[in-house]
C-alpha positions in Angstrom: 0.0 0.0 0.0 2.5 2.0 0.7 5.0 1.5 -2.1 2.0 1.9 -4.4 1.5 5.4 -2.6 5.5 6.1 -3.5 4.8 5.0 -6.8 2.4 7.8 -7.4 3.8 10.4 -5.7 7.2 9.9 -7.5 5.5 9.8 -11.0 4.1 13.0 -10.5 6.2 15.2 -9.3 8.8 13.1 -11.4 6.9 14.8 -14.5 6.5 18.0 -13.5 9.9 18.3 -12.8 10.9 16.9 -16.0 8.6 19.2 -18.0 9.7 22.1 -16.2 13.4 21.3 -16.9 13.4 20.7 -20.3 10.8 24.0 -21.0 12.8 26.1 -18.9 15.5 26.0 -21.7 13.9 28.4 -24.0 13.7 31.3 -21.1 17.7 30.7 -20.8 17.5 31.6 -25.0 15.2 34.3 -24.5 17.5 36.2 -22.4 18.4 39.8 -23.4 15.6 39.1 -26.1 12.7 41.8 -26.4 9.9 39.1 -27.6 6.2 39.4 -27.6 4.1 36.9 -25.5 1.5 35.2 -27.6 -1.7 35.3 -26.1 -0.3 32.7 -23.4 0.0 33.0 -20.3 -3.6 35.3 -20.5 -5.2 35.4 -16.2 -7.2 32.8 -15.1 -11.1 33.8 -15.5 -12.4 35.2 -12.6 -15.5 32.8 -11.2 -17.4 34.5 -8.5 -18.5 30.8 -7.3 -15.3 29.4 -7.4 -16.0 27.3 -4.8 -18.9 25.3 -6.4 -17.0 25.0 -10.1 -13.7 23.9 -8.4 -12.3 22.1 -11.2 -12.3 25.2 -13.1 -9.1 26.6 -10.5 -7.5 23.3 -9.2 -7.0 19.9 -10.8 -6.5 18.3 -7.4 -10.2 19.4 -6.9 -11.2 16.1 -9.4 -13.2 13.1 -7.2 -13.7 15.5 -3.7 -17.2 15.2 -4.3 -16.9 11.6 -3.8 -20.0 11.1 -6.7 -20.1 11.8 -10.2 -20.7 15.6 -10.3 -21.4 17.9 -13.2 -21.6 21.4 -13.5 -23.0 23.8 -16.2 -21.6 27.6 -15.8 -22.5 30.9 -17.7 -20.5 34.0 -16.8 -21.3 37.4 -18.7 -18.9 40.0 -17.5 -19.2 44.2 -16.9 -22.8 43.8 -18.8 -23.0 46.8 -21.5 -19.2 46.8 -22.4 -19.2 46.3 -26.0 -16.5 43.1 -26.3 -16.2 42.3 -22.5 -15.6 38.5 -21.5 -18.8 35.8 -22.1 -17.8 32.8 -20.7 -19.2 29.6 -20.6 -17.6 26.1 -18.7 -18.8 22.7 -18.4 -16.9 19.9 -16.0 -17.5 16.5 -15.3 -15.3 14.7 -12.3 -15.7 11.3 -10.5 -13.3 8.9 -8.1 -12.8 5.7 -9.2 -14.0 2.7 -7.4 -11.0 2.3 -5.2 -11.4 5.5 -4.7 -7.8 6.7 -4.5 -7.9 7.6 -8.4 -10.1 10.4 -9.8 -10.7 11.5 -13.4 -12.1 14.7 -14.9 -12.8 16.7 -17.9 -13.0 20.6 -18.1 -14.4 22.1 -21.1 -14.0 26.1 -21.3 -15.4 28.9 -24.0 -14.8 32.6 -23.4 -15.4 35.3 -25.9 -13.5 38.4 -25.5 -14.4 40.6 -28.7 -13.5 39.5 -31.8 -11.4 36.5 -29.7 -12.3 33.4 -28.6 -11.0 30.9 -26.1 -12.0 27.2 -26.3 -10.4 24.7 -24.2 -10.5 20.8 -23.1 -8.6 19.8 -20.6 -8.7 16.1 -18.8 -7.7 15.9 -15.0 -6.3 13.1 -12.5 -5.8 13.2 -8.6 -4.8 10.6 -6.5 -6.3 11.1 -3.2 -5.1 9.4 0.2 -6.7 9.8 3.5 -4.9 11.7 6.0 -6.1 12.9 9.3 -10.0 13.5 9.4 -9.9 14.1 5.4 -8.2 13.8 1.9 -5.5 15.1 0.6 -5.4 15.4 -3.0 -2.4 15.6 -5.7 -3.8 17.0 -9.3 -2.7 17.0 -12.7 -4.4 18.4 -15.9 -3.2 18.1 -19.3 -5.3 19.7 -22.5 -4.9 22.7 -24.8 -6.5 25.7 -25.7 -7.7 26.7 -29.1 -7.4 30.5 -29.4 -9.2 32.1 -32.9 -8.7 35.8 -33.2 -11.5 37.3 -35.8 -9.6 40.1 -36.7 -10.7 40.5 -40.5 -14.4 41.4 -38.4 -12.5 44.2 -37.0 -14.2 47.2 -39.0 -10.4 49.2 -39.8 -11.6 52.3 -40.9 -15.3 53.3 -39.9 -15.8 56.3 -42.1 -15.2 54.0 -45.5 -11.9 56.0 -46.4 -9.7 53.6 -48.3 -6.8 52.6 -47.1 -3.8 49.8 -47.2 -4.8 48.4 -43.9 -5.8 44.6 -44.2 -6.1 42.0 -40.8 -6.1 38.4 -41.1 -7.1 35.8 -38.7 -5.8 34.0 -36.0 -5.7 30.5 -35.3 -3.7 28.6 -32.5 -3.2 25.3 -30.5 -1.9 25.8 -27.4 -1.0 22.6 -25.2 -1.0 22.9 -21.9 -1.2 21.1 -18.4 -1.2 22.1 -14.4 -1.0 20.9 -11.0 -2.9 21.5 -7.6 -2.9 20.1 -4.3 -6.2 19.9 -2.1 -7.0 19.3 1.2 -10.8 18.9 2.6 -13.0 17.1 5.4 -16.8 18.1 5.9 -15.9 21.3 7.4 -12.7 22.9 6.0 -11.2 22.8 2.5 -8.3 24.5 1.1 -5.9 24.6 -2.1 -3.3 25.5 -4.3 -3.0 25.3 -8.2 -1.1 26.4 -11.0 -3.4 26.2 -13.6 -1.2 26.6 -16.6 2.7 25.9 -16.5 3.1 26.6 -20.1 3.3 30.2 -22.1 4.0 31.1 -26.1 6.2 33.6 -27.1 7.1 34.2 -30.8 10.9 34.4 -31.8 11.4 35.1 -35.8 7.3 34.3 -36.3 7.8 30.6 -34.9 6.0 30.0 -31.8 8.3 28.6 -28.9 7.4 27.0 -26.0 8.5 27.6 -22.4 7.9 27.9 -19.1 8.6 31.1 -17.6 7.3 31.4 -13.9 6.7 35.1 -14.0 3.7 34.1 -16.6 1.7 31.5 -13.4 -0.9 32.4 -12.0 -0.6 31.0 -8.1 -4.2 30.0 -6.8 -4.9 29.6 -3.0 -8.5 29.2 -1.7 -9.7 28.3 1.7 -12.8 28.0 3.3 -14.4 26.9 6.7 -17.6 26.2 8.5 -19.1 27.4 11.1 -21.4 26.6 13.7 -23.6 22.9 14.2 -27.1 24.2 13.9 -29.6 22.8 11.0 -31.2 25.9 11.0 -28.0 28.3 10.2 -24.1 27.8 9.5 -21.5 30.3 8.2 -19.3 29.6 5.6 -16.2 32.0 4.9 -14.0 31.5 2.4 -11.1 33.3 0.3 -9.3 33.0 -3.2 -6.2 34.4 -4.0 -4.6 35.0 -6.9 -0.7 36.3 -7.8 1.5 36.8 -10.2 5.4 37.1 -9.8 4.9 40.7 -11.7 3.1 41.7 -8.2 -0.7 41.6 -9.7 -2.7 40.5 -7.0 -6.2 39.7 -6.2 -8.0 38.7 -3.5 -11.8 37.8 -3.1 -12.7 37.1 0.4 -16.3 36.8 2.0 -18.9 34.5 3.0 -22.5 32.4 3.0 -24.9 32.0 5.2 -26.5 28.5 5.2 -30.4 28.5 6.2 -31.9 24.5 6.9 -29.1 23.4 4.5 -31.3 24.8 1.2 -30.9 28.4 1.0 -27.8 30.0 0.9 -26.9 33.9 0.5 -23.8 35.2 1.0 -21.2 38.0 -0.2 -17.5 38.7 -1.1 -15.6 41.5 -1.7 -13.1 41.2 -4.5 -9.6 43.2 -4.4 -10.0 45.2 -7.6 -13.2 47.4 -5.8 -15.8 45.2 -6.5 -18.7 43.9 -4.5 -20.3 40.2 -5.4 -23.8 39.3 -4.4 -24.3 35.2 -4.3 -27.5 33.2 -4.2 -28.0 29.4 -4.1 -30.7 27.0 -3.4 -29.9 23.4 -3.1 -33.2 21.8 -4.4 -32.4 18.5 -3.6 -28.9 16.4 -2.7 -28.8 16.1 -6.6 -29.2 19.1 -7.7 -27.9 22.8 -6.9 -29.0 26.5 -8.7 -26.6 29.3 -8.1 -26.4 32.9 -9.0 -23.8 35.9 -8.8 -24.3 39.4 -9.0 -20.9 41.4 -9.3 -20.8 45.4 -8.8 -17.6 47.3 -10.2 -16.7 50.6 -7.4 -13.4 51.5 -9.3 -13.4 53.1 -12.6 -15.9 50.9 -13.8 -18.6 51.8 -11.2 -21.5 53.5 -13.3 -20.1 52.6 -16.6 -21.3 48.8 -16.7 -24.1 47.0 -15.5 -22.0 44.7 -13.8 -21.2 40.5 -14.2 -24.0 38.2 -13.5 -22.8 34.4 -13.3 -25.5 31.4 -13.4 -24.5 27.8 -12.0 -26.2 24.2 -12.4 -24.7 21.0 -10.2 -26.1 18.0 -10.9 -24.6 15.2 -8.4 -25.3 11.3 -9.6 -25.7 10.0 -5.8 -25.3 6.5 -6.9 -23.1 4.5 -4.3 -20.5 6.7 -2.3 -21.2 8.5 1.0 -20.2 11.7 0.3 -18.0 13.6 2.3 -19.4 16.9 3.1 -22.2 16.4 -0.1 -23.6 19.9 0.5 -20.6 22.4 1.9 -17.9 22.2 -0.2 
């Protein structure tokens, strides 16, 4: 039992190490070199319920919900900005029947202008018990297929003729991350790099490396509070940084009511306020909503995010471990 624990552990941190080594070799080229990133490494989306669509942050996330769990997710961003992000993400995650081994697949759209974003991505953890939960090693591997529309790009608005002509964009972008996750039935918390890999072009060929000042480090958290059926408290945070010193922080909270209603808040590090409501209809199936208010620059000039969430849980055979909280 052991050795096969070893085994796994070795394996993975055998490949990342490995991948990272042999990638790191085009930053040591790139030296004293002014090139232009791609469109990799682009931020992680922000998700406002982050803690319900975890696979979409952390790969180590895969199996926690000890069932076979899917999860629907619509995201419209700063509403009445011509261009701004629609995003749209579908994941489906289960442990295997030992249930050490978990497998996953993330599917991802985001439109951003004349842009768009699709990605596929298939996830593993191995999970092992330790102390009154799981602890759980992740790994994702996928790509993302970026299209830029530019020829839709109207050039010159007033019909003047001129010489300016724009082509689209088509790439394939291959990627993979890792994540560790810990949770019981009352405390969870993680870390993830989502994407290890960036795209820079040298001479118009696309080269790929690793270059840690292009990861985006994700640490969430979250704990409950308080034994009562009729009301419980659920705080929580997610963090995000880059090496370049861009930070972000969205920290906040639900209140449970009977275990069916929640409603809670957050307040997110770039002045904005988010507004969260979910009702858990059955232990199957779970409706969420997000409401995000910009109070920078943005206040009065969007109509803010709104984000929309369906869970549907096949409760076929395991006991779940904390089925509702996390």
């Amino acid at each position: 039992m052991k050795q096969y624990f070893v085994l796994h552990i070795i394996f993975l941190l055998g490949f990342i190490l490995i991948s990272l080594l042999s990638f790191s070799q085009d930053n040591d080229l790139d030296n004293g070199l002014n090139d232009d990133l791609l469109i990799g490494q682009r931020y992680e989306p922000v998700y406002s319920q982050y803690e319900v669509n975890g696979l979409a942050i952390n790969p180590a996330y895969t199996g926690s919900r000890e069932c076979f769990s899917n999860i629907i997710l619509y995201r419209n961003q700063w509403m009445g900005f011509e261009g701004a992000p629609v995003t749209q993400t579908l994941s489906s995650h289960a442990p295997f029947k030992d249930e050490k081994n978990a497998a996953g697949l993330f599917l991802f759209h985001e439109k951003i202008g004349v842009t768009d974003y699709y990605e596929i991505y298939g996830n593993y953890a191995f999970r092992f018990k330790l102390g009154t939960g799981k602890l759980s090693l992740g790994l994702k591997a996928g790509a993302t297929f970026y299209q830029g529309n530019f020829a839709d790009i109207s050039a010159n608005p007033q019909g003047v003729n001129n010489d300016m002509y724009l082509e689209n964009e088509s790439e394939i972008l291959p990627n993979f991350g890792v994540g560790v996750y810990y949770y019981n039935d009352r405390f969870f918390a993680g870390a993830s790099i989502p994407k290890l890999l960036s795209y820079k072009y040298r001479a118009s060929d696309k080269v790929m490396q690793s270059d840690p000042e292009n990861y985006d480090f994700l640490v969430s958290a979250g704990v409950l509070i308080g034994n009562s059926e009729r009301i419980k408290f659920k705080p929580s945070f997610l963090l995000r940084y880059r090496l370049n010193n861009t930070f972000r922080i969205d920290a906040g909270g639900s209140f449970i009511f009977a275990n069916v209603l929640w409603f809670g808040g957050s307040y997110r590090y770039n002045n904005e306020v988010v507004i969260t409501a979910e009702y858990q209809i059955n232990e199957q199936i779970r409706l969420g909503g997000a409401y995000d208010m910009s109070l920078g620059e943005l206040a009065g000039r969007t109509k803010g995010s709104m984000e929309f969430i369906l869970r549907y849980d096949f409760k076929y055979r395991i006991r779940a471990v904390s089925p509702r909280y996390f």
